[in-house]
N, C-alpha and C positions, 0 to 999 in steps of 0.2 A: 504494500500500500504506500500511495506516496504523502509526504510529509508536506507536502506545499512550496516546500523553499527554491527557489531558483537561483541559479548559478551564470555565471558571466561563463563558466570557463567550462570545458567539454571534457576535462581529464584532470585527476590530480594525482601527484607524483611525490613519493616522500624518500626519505634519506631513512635508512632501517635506526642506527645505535645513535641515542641519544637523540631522536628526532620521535619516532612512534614508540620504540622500546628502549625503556633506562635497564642497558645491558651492564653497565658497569661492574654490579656488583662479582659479575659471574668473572667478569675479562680480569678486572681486577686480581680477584682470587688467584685467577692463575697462573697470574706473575707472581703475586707472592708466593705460590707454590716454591715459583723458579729459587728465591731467594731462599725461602725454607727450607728445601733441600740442599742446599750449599750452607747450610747455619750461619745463616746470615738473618738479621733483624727483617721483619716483614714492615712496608713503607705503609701509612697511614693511608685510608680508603679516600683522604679529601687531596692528597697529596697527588693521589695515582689518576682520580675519575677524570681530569682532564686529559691526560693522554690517551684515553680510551679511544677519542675520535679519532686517531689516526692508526689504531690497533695495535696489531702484535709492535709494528716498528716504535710507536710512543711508548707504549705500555713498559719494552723491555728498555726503550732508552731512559725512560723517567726509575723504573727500577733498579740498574745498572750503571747509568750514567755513559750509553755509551751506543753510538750510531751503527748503520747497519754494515759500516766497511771495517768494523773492529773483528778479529778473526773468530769470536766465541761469539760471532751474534746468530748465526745459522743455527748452531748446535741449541741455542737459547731459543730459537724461535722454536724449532721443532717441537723441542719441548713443550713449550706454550703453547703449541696448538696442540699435543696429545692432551695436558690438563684441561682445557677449554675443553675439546672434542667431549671429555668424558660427562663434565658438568656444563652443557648449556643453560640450560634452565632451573635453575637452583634457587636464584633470588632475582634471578630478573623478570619485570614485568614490565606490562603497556605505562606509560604517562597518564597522571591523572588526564581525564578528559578525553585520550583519544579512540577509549571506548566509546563514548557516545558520539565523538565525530565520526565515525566509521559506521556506524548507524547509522548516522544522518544522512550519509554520500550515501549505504545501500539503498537507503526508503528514498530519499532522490533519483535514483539511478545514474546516481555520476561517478564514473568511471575512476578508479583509483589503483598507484600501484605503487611496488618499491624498487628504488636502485640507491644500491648499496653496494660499497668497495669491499666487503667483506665477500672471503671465496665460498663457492655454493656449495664448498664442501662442510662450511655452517651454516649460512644462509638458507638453505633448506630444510634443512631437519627443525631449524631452530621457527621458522616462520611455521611451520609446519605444528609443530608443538602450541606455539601461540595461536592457531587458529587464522594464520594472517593470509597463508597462502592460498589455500583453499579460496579465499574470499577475492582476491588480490587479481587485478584484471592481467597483471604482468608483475614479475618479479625476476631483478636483473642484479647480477650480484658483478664483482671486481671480475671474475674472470670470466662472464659469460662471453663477453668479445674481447676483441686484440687489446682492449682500452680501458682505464677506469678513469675516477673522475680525479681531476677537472675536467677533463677530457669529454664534448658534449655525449660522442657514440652510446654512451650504455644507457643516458636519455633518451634518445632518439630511439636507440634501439625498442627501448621501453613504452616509447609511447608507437611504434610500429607496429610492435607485438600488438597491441590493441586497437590499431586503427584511430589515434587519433591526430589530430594535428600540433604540432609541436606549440603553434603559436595561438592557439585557442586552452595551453595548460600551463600550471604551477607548479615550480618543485620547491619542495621544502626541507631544508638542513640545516644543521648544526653548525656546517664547517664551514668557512672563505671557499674550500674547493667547491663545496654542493652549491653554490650561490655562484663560482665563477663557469660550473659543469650546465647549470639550468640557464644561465644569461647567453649562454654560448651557443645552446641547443635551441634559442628563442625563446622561451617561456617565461615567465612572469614570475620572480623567486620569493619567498619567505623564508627571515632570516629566524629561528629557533632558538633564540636566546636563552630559552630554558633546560638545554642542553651543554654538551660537554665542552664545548667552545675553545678548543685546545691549541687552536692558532693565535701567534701574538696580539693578532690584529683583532680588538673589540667585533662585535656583531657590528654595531653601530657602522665601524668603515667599511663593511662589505660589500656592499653598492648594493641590496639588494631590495625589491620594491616595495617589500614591507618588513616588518618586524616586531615579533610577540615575545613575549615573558612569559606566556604561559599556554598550554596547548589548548584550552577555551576560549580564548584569542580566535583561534583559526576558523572558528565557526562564523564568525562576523566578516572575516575578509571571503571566503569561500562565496558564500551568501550575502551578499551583501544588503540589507533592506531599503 
C-alpha cells in the first residue's frame, strides 16, 4: 500500500558502514583481536570507530600505526578479515531511523540500493543477515567491478542494475569519497554526518548537496513537502 509521499528522485543509493549500518562495533573488535593476540593493549572503541570508514586499511592503521606499504600489513589484514569473517553480526545494527526510512521508500515504491567498498565477500552475507539485500533493488560492493569508490563505476553500475537514471538519484555517505563517487556518477549527494567521518576533511567541506546529523533527517530531503 502506498504511503502518499512523493519523491523528486527515481532511485536512492546509500553507502553500507556507517551510512545504513553502524558496523563499527563488529570491525572494531576485530582489530582489537589483531592487537590481543600479539599482547598488546586493545585501542579504545571511540579511538578506532572513525577508521572504520575506510576498513581493514584504517582500522589496522589506527591500531598499528602503520600504512598498507609497511611489510606486516598483509599478514595483518588477512587476519582481520578471518576475525571479521567469523563475527559479522554481533553488535552491529541498522541506525536509528533507517528502519522506518526503508519503509517508507518500500510503501513508496522508490527504488533503493547499496554501494559499498566493502568486498562481497562480506557484503553479502552481512546484508543478507540484516534483511537488507533481499529488499535492496541493487547491491554493489568494492569488488563487484574493476573500481571502487571515489570512482563513479560501482554507482553507475548500481543504478544500471536497476534501470534507473543516474541523474534522477541520490547517494548517500559517510565519506568525502561517497560524496566525491555520487557527484561524479551525476547524482544529487547526502552528506551523513552521523556517521564514521574518518577523513580529515569535516562533512561540512564535502561539496555535497545536502547534509544530516541524523538519519531522520533523510526523510524530509527524500520527500520533500
Amino acid at each position: 500500500m502506498s504511503n502518499g509521499l512523493v519523491s523528486p528522485y527515481k532511485g536512492i543509493f546509500f553507502d553500507l558502514d556507517g551510512t545504513i549500518a553502524d558496523t563499527a562495533p563488529d570491525l572494531v573488535a576485530a582489530a582489537n583481536q589483531l592487537l590481543i593476540a600479539r599482547n598488546l593493549a586493545p585501542k579504545p572503541y571511540e579511538f578506532l570507530r572513525p577508521h572504520a570508514s575506510a576498513g581493514a586499511r584504517g582500522l589496522i592503521g589506527g591500531a598499528f600505526g602503520i600504512d598498507t606499504d609497511h611489510p606486516d600489513f598483509i599478514t595483518l589484514r588477512d587476519e582481520f578479515f578471518a576475525n571479521y569473517e567469523k563475527a559479522l553480526l554481533v553488535n552491529s545494527v541498522l541506525f536509528e531511523g533507517i528502519d522506518h526510512l526503508l519503509d517508507q521508500l518500500d510503501s513508496a515504491s522508490l527504488p533503493w540500493g547499496i554501494v559499498t567498498n566493502k568486498s562481497e565477500r562480506f557484503t553479502n552475507p552481512l546484508t543478507d543477515l540484516m534483511g537488507l539485500r533481499q529488499r535492496a533493488v541493487s547491491t554493489v560492493s568494492g569488488d563487484t567491478t574493476s573500481y571502487s569508490k571515489p570512482h563513479p563505476e560501482p554507482i553507475l553500475h548500481a543504478a544500471r542494475a536497476a534501470n534507473i537514471d543516474p541523474s534522477s538519484s541520490v547517494y548517500i555517505g559517510d565519506d568525502i569519497r561517497d560524496i566525491m563517487a555520487g557527484k561524479a556518477a551525476g547524482m544529487k549527494t547526502i552528506a551523513a554526518a552521523y556517521g564514521y567521518c574518518g577523513c580529515e576533511e569535516p562533512p561540512e567541506a564535502w561539496g555535497a548537496d545536502f547534509l544530516v546529523r541524523h538519519p531522520k533527517e533523510l526523510l524530509a530531503i527524500i520527500f520533500p513537502q
